[in-house]
MARGU-673646 format. One record per atom (N, C-alpha, C): residue in one letter; x, y, z; atom name; residue number from 0. Coordinates in pm, whole numbers, m for minus. Layout:
<rest=A, X=X, Y=Y, Z=Z, atom=CA, nr=NUM>
...
***
This chain:
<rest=X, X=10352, Y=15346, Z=417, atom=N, nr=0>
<rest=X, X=10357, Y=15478, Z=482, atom=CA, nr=0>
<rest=X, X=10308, Y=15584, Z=383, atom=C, nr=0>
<rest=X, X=10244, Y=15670, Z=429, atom=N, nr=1>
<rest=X, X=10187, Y=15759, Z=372, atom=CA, nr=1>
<rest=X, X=10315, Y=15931, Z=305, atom=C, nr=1>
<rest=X, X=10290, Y=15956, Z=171, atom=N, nr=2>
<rest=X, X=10416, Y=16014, Z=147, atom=CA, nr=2>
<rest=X, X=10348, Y=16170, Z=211, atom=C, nr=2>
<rest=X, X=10415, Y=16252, Z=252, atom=N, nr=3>
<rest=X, X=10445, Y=16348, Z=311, atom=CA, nr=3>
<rest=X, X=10492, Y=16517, Z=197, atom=C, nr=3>
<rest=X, X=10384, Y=16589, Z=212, atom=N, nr=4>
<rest=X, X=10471, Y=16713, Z=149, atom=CA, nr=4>
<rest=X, X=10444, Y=16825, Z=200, atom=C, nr=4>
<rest=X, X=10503, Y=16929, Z=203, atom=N, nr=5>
<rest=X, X=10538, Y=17059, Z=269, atom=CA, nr=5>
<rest=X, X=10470, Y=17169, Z=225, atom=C, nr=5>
<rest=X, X=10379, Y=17227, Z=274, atom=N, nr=6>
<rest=X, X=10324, Y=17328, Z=239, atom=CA, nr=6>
<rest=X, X=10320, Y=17465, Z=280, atom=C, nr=6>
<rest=X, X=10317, Y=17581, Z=270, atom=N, nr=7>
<rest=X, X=10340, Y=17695, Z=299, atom=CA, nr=7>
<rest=X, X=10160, Y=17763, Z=316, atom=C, nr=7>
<rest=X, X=10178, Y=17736, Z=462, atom=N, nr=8>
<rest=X, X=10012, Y=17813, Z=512, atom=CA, nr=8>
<rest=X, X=10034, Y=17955, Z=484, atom=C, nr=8>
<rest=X, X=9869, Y=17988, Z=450, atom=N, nr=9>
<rest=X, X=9847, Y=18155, Z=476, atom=CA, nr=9>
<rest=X, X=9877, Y=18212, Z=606, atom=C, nr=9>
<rest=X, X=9877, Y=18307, Z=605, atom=N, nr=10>
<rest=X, X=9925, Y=18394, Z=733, atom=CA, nr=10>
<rest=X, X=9817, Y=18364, Z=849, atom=C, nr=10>
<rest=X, X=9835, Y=18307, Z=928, atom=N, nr=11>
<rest=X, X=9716, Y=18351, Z=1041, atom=CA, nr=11>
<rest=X, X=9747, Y=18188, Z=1090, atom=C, nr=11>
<rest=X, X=9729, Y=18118, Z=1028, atom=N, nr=12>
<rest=X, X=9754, Y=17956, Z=1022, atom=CA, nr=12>
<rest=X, X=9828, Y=17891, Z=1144, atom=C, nr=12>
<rest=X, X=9772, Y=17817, Z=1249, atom=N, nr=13>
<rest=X, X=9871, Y=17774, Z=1333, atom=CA, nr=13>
<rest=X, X=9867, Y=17588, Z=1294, atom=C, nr=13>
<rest=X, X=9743, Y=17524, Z=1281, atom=N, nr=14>
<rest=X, X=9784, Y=17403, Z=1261, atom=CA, nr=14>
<rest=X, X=9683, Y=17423, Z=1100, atom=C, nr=14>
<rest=X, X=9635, Y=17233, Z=1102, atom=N, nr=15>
<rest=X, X=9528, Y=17263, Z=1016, atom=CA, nr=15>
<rest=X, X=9494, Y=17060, Z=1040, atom=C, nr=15>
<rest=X, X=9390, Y=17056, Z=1006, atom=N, nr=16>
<rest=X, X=9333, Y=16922, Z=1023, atom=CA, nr=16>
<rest=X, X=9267, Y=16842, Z=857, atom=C, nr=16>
<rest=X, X=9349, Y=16686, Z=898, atom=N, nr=17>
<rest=X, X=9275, Y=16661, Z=748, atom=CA, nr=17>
<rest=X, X=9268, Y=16513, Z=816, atom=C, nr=17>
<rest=X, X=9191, Y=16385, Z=798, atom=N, nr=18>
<rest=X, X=9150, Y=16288, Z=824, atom=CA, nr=18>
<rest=X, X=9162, Y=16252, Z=954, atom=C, nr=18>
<rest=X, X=9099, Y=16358, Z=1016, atom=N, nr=19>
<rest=X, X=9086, Y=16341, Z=1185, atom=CA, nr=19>
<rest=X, X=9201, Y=16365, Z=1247, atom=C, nr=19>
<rest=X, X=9343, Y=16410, Z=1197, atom=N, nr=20>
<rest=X, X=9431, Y=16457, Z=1235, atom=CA, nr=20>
<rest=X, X=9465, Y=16584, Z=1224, atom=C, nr=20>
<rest=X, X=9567, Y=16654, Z=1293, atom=N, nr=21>
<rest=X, X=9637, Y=16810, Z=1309, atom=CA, nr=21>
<rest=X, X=9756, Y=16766, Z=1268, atom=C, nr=21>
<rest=X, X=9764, Y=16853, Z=1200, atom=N, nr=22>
<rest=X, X=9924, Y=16891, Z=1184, atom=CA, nr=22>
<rest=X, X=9958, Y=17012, Z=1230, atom=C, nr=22>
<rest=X, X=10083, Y=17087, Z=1347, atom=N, nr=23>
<rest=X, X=10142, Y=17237, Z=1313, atom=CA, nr=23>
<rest=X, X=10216, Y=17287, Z=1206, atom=C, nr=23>
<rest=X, X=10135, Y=17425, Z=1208, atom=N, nr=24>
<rest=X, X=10217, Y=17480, Z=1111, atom=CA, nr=24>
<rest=X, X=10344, Y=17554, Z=1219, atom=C, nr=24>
<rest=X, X=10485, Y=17548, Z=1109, atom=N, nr=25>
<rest=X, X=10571, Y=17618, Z=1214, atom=CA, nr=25>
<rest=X, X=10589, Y=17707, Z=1200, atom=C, nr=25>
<rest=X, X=10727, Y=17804, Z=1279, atom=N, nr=26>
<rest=X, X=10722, Y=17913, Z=1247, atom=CA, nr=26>
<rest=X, X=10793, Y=17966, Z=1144, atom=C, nr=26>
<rest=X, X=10796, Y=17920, Z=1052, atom=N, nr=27>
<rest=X, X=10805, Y=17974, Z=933, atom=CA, nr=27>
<rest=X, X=10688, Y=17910, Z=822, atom=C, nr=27>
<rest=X, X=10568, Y=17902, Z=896, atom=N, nr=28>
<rest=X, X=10456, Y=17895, Z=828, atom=CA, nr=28>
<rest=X, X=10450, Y=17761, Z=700, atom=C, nr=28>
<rest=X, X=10554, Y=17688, Z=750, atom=N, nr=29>
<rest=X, X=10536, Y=17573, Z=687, atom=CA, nr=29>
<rest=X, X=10453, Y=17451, Z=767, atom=C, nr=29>
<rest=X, X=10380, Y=17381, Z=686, atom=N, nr=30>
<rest=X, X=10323, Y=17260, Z=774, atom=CA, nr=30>
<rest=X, X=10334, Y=17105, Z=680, atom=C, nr=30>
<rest=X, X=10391, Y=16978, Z=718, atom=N, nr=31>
<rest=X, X=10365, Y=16897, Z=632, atom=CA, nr=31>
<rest=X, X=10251, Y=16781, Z=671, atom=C, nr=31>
<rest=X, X=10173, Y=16747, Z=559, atom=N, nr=32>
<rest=X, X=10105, Y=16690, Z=532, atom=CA, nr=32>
<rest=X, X=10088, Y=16582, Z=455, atom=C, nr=32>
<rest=X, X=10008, Y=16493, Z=476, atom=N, nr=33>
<rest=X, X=9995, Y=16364, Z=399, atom=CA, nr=33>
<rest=X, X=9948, Y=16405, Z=207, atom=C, nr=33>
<rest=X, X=10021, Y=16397, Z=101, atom=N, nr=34>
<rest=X, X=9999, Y=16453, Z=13, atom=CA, nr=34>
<rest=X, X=9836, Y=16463, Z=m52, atom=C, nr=34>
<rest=X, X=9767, Y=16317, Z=m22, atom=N, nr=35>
<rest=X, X=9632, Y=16360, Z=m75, atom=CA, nr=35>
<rest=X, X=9585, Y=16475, Z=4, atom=C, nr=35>
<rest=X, X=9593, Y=16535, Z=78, atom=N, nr=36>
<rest=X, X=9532, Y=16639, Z=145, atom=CA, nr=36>
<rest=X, X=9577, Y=16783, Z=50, atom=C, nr=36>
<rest=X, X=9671, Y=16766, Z=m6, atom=N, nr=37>
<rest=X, X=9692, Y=16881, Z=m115, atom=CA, nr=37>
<rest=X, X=9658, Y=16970, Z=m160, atom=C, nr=37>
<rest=X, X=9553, Y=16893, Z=m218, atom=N, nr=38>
<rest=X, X=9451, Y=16940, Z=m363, atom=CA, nr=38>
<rest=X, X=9360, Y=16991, Z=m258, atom=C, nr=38>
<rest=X, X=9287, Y=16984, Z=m178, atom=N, nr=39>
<rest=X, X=9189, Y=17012, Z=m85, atom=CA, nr=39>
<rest=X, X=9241, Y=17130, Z=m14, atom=C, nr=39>
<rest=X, X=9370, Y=17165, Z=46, atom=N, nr=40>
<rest=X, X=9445, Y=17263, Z=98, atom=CA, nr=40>
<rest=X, X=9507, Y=17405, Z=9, atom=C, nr=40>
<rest=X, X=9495, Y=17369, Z=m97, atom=N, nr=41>
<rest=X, X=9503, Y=17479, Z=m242, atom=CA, nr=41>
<rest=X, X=9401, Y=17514, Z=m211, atom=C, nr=41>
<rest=X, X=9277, Y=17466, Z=m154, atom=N, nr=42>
<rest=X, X=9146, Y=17554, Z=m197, atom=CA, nr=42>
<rest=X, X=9154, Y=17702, Z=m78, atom=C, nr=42>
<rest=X, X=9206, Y=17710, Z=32, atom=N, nr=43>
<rest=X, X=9215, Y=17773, Z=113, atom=CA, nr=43>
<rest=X, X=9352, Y=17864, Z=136, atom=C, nr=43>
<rest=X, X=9417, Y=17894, Z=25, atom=N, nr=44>
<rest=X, X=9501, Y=17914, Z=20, atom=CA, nr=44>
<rest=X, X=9655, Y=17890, Z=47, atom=C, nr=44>
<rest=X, X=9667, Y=17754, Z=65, atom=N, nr=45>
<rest=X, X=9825, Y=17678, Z=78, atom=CA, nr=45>
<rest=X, X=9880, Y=17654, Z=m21, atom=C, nr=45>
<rest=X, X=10017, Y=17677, Z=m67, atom=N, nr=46>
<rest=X, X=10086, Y=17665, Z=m155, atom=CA, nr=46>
<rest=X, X=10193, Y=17554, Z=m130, atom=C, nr=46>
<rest=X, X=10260, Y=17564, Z=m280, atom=N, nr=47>
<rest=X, X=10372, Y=17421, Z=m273, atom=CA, nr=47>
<rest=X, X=10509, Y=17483, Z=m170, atom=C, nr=47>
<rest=X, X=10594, Y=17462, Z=m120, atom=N, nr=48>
<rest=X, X=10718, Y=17501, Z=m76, atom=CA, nr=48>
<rest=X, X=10841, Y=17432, Z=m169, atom=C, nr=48>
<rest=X, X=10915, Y=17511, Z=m214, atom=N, nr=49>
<rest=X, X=11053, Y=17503, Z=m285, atom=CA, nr=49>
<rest=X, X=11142, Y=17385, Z=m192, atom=C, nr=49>
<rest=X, X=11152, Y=17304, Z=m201, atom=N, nr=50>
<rest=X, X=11267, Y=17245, Z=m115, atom=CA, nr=50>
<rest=X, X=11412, Y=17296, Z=m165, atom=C, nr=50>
<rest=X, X=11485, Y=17356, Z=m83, atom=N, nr=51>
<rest=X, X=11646, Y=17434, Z=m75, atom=CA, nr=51>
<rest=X, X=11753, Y=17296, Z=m105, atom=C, nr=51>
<rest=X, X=11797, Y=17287, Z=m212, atom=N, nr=52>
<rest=X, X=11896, Y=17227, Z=m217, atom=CA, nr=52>
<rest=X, X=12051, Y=17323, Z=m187, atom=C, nr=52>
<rest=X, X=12131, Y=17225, Z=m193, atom=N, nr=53>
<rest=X, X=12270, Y=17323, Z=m196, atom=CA, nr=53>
<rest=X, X=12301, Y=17393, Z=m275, atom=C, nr=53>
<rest=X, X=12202, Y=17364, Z=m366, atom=N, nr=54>
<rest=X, X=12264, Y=17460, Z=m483, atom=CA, nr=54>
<rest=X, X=12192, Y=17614, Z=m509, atom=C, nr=54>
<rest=X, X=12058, Y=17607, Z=m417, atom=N, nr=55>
<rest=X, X=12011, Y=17683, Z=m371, atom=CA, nr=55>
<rest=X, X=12044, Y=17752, Z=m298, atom=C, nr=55>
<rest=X, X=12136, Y=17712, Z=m151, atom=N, nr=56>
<rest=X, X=12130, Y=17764, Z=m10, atom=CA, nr=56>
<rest=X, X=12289, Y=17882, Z=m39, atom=C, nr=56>
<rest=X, X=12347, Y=17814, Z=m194, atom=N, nr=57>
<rest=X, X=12477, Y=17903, Z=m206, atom=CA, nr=57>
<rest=X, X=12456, Y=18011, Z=m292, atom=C, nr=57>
<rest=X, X=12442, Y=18154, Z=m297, atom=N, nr=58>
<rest=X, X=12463, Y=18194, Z=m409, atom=CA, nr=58>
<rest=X, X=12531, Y=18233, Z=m485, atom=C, nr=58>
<rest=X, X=12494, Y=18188, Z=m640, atom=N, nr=59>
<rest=X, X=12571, Y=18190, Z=m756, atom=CA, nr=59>
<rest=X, X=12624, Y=18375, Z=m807, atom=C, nr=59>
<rest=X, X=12763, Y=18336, Z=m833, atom=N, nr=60>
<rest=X, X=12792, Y=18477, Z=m885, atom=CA, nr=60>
<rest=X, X=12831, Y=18499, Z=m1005, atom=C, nr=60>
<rest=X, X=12700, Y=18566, Z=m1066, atom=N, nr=61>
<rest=X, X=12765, Y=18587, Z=m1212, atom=CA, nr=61>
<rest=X, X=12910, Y=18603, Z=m1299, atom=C, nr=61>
<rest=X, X=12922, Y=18525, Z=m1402, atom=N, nr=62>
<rest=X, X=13118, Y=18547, Z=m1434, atom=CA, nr=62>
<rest=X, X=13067, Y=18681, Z=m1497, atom=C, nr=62>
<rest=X, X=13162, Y=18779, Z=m1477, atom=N, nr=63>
<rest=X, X=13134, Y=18931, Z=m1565, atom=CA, nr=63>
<rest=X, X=13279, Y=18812, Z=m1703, atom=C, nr=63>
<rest=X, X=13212, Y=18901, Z=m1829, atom=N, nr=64>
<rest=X, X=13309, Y=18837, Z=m1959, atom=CA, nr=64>
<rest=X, X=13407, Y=18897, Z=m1976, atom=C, nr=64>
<rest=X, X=13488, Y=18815, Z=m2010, atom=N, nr=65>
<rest=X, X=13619, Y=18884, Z=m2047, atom=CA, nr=65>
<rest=X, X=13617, Y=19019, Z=m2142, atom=C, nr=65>
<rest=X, X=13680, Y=19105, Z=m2077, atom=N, nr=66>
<rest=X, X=13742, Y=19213, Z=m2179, atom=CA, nr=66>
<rest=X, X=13878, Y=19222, Z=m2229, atom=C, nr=66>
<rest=X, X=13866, Y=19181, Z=m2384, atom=N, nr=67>
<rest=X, X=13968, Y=19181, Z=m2453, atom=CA, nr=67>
<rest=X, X=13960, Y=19295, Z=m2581, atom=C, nr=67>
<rest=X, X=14034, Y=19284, Z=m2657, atom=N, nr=68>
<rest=X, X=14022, Y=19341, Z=m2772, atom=CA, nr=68>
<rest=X, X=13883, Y=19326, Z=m2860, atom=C, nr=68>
<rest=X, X=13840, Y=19255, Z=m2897, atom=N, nr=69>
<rest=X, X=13715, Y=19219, Z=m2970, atom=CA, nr=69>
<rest=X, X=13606, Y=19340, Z=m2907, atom=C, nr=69>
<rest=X, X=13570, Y=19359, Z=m2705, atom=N, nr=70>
<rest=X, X=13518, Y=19432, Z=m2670, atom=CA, nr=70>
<rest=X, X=13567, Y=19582, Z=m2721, atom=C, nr=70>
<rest=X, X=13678, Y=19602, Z=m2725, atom=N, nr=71>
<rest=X, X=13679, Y=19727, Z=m2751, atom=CA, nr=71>
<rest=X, X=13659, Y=19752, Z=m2899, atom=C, nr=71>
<rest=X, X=13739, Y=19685, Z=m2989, atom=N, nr=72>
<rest=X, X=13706, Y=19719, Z=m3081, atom=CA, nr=72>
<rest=X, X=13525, Y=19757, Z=m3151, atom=C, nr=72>
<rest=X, X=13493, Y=19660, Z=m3081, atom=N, nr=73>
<rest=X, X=13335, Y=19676, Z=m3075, atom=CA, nr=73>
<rest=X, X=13255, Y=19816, Z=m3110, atom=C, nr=73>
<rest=X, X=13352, Y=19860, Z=m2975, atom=N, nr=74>
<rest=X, X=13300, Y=19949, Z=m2891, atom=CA, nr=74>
<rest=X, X=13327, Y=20100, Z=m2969, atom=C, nr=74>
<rest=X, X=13448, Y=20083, Z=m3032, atom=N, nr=75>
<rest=X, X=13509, Y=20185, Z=m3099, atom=CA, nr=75>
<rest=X, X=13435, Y=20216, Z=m3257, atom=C, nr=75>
<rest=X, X=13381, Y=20052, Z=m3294, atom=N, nr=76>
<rest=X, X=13345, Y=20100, Z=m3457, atom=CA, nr=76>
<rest=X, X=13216, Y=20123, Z=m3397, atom=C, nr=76>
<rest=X, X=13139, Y=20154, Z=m3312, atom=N, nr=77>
<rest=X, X=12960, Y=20186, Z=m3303, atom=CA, nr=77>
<rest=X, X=13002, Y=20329, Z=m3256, atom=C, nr=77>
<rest=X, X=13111, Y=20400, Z=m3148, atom=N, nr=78>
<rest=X, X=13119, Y=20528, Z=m3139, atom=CA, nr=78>
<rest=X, X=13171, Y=20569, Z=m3312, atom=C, nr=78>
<rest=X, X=13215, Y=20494, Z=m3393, atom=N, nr=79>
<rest=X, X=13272, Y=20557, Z=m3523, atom=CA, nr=79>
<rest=X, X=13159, Y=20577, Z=m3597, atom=C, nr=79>
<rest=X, X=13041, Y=20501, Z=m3620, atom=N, nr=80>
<rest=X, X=12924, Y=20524, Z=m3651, atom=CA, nr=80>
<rest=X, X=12837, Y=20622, Z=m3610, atom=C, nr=80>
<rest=X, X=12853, Y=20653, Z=m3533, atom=N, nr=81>
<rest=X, X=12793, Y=20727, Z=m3427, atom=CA, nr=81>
<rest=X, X=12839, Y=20905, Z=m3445, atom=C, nr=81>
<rest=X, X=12966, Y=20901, Z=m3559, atom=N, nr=82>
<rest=X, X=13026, Y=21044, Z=m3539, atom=CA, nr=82>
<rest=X, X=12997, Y=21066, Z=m3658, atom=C, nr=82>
<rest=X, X=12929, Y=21214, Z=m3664, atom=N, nr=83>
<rest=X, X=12891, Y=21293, Z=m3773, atom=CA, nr=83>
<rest=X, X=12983, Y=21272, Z=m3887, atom=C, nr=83>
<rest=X, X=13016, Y=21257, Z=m4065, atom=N, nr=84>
<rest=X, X=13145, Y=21249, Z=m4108, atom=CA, nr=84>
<rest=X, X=13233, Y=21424, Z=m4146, atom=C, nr=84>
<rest=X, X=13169, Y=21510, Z=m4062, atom=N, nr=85>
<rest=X, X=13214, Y=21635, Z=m4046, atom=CA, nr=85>
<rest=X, X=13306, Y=21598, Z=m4003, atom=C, nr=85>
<rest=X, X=13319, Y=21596, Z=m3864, atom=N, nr=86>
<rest=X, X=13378, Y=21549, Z=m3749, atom=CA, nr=86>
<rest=X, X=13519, Y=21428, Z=m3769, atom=C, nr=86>
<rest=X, X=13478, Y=21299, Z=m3869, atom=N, nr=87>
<rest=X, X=13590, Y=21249, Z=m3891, atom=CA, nr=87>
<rest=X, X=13676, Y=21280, Z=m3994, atom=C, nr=87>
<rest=X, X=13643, Y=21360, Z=m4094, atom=N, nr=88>
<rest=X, X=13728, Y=21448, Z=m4169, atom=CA, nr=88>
<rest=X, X=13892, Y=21517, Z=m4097, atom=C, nr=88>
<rest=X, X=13832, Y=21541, Z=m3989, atom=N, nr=89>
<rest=X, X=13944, Y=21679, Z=m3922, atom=CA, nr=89>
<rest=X, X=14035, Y=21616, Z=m3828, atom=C, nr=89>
***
């Protein structure tokens, strides 16, 4: 059997033909095809399609980092740097 991959037609695209066969494109402008036809279908503008895994279809939510002491202190000696030594005199 011939392996099969998914391509993402240009806009306008309803099927497309490669060794005496059609394939549709659907409506989300995907069409699959017998893979040697590929390289020949790049020339006209078709691209690869992402296949969506689950790990895709969920999205990830950044951990914000802990704020502990270390953050502040941080935070406190760069404003201490930061102050004229007029200013920390008084």
């Amino acid at each position: 059997m011939t392996e099969m991959v998914k391509l993402q037609a240009p806009e306008g695209f309803t099927d497309v033909s490669f060794g005496n066969q059609s394939y549709e494109v659907d409506e989300n402008g995907i069409v699959e095809v017998p893979a040697e036809s590929a390289q020949y279908l790049y020339q006209f503008g078709f691209g690869n399609v992402v296949e969506e895994t689950a790990e895709t279809e969920q999205p990830v939510e950044a951990e914000e980092p802990e704020k502990g002491k270390r953050g502040r202190k941080k935070a406190d000696a760069e404003q201490e740097e930061q102050t004229p030594d007029s200013e920390k005199a008084e």
